[in-house]
C-alpha angles and dihedrals in degrees: 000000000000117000135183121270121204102000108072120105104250112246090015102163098190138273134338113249101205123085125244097213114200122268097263100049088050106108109260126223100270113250119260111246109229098219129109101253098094086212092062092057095079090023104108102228114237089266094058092040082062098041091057094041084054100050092044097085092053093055089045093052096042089048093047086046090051094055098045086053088053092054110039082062094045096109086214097063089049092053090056102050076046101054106070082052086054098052098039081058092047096054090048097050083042084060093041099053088036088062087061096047089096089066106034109036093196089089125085106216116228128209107209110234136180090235077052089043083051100047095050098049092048084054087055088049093058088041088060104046090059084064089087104164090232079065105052113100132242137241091246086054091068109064097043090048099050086051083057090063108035085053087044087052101049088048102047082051098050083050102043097243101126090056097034094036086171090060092072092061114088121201114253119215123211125298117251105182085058107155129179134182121185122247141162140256127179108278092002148043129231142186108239093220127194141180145156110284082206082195124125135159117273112280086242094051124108109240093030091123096044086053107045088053077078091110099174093040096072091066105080108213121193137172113232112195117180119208106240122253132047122353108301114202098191113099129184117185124205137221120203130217127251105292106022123089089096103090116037096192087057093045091042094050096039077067096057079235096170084052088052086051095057084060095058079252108146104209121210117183110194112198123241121257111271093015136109105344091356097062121103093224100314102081097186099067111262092145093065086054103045124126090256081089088184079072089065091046096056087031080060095040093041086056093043093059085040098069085044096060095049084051092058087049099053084048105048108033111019095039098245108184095177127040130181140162134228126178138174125221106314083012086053092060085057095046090050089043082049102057083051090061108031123072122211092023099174086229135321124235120192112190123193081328119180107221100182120052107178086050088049091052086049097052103046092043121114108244099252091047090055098046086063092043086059098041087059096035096239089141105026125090101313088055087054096041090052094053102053095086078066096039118097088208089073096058144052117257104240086194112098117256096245089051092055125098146164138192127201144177119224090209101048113141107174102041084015123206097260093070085052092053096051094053083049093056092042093054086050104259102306127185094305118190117193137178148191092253145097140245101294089023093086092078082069101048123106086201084063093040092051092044091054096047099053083035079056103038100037093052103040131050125254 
């Protein structure tokens, strides 16, 4: 899913609806009758009543014309009608890779379904629905961002980045300007925290500039919620999802945080660069996807210092004794960085992660998008080389094996299942827990349920 970078219009909500007809079809003043009765001077005569009937069919059909233009190039629409073919060519490679899993037992067989037809075509749908045509980027996006990488690229390889990926990734110290005020959530309170991030691009990177005019972003925001009772020591922070960090009682509550409370868990959920209160107009978090793919990368490693930095907060001055890290989907790519950097993470838990951007951009563009993609190189090798200093591929895992784990749904659309299972492989087959949903389906699963709560009660003590 490739989206425009500086050239959207900031707040755009979408489309008109209404339809802006030509000159000649807009209704005209009507023309004054020259006769003594004062009525008959704004009366249309039989002629005129027959002039405008007869030139109603025309406006109707151009305005219906119009709109089905309007609608055949929304990107959106297209997604949709899209989106039944997609899923019909899933199942059968589903089928295809299930009939191998007898001889390589990497693979988790699936059983098509009409409730796991109907997942991953709800997933297409959502898909779908990010291709907003604000979004979609122009001709004139492709060059410069593909200038961006290749720059990005020479300079990760003179510093030894592309083959040390952990080396780009400098170690935060605590925030000091840390402020807090108490608000409310249904079923719980919270503490809406903020600091200073204090991280930029290095002064040598293309887009640091563009970057660093993300006023609002360089203000970290959290929401610290404390489990009731005497002073618990146990801490998970989680990370969110792309497009959430706008609403703290929905990101509090998509983390079963009251059920973390029962179990003495403290829950902190940081908010993603250029979301919520971090964004620059677009609160949902376009700027992290744009076609300038070197923004997600320091969108990626931004997040990544971030929860460090929270880290070296809960231990040094709220006497956090265990600290882990959960994350779902994009916040599951910084969970999992995050286990590569941090040492004595209580546990790591990646949900539905991505793992891979550059493959992720080149599977949700729309074909033409992705032609010319392909045609600049802005997601070719220099893309791929550029992200592995966010990829957790690339790294070891510091967590112990047996405090590892990974949830997935088989028919995940959007992450899909296939970018779980490589970082499941990477961190050498940990406890995996998948399910016959898609993207947002895990938040319903028991398998899910069951993983978090040994993951829970096996990390933290009691």
């Amino acid at each position: 899913m490739v989206t425009s970078g500086s050239q959207v219009p900031t707040g755009a909500d979408g489309p008109t609806t209404g339809v802006d007809l030509p000159s000649n079809q807009r209704s005209e003043p009507e023309p004054i009758v020259t006769t003594s009765s004062a009525t008959a001077r704004t009366r249309p005569n039989a002629l005129q009543w027959a002039s405008g009937l007869s030139r109603f069919p025309v406006s109707l059909a151009t305005a219906i014309y119009d709109g089905a233009r309007q609608l055949a190039g929304d990107p959106r629409v297209l997604g949709v009608l899209r989106a039944g073919p997609r899923v019909s060519i899933f199942l059968a490679r589903g089928v295809r890779r299930s009939a191998g899993a007898g001889e390589d037992d990497s693979i988790v067989p699936v059983r098509p379904t009409p409730s796991h037809a109907l997942q991953a075509y709800l997933d297409e749908v959502l898909i779908a629905m990010f291709h907003h045509p604000d979004l979609v980027p122009s001709i004139d996006d492709y060059a410069p961002a593909a200038a961006d990488l290749a720059s990005t690229q020479e300079l990760f390889s003179a510093r030894g980045w592309i083959d040390h990926p952990a080396g780009y990734h400098q170690k935060p110290e605590a925030p000091e300007d840390v402020q807090a005020w108490h608000a409310r959530a249904p079923g719980l309170g919270y503490e809406h925290t903020t600091f200073t991030s204090g991280w930029e691009p290095d002064p040598g990177e293309a887009g640091r500039d563009r970057w660093l005019s993300h006023e609002a972003n360089r203000t970290v925001h959290a929401w610290v919620s404390r489990a009731p009772g005497r002073d618990h020591r146990s801490w998970l922070i989680c990370v969110h999802g792309f497009g959430m960090g706008s609403n703290a009682s929905m990101d509090l509550l998509a983390f079963r945080t009251p059920q973390l409370h029962r179990k003495g868990v403290n829950v902190v959920v940081p908010v993603l660069p250029l979301h919520g209160p971090r964004a620059s107009g677009r609160a949902r978090g376009e700027d992290f996807m744009t076609i300038d793919l070197v923004d997600s990368m320091h969108g990626i490693t931004q997040a990544t210092w971030d929860v460090r930095r929270v880290i070296r907060w809960l231990r040094e001055t709220q006497g956090a004794e265990t600290v882990g890290v959960i994350g779902y989907s994009l916040g599951g790519l910084v969970a999992a960085l995050v286990a590569a950097l941090e040492d004595d993470l209580a546990c790591v838990i990646a949900g539905i992660p991505v793992v891979d951007l550059p493959d992720l951009f080149r599977r949700h563009s729309r074909p033409h998008i992705a032609r010319l993609a392909d045609h600049y190189g802005v997601v070719g090798p220099a893309a791929d080389d550029v992200h592995r200093v966010v990829s957790p591929l690339t790294m070891d895992c510091k967590v112990p094996f047996e405090r590892r784990y990974i949830f997935a749904g088989l028919a995940d659309r959007m992450s899909t299942f296939g970018q779980a299972r490589r970082l499941w492989l990477h961190w050498d087959r940990p406890t995996l827990a998948s399910y016959a949903g898609g993207h947002v389906g895990f938040y319903w699963s028991r398998a899910v349920k069951r993983l978090v709560d040994e993951a829970v009660k096996s990390s933290f003590p009691p």
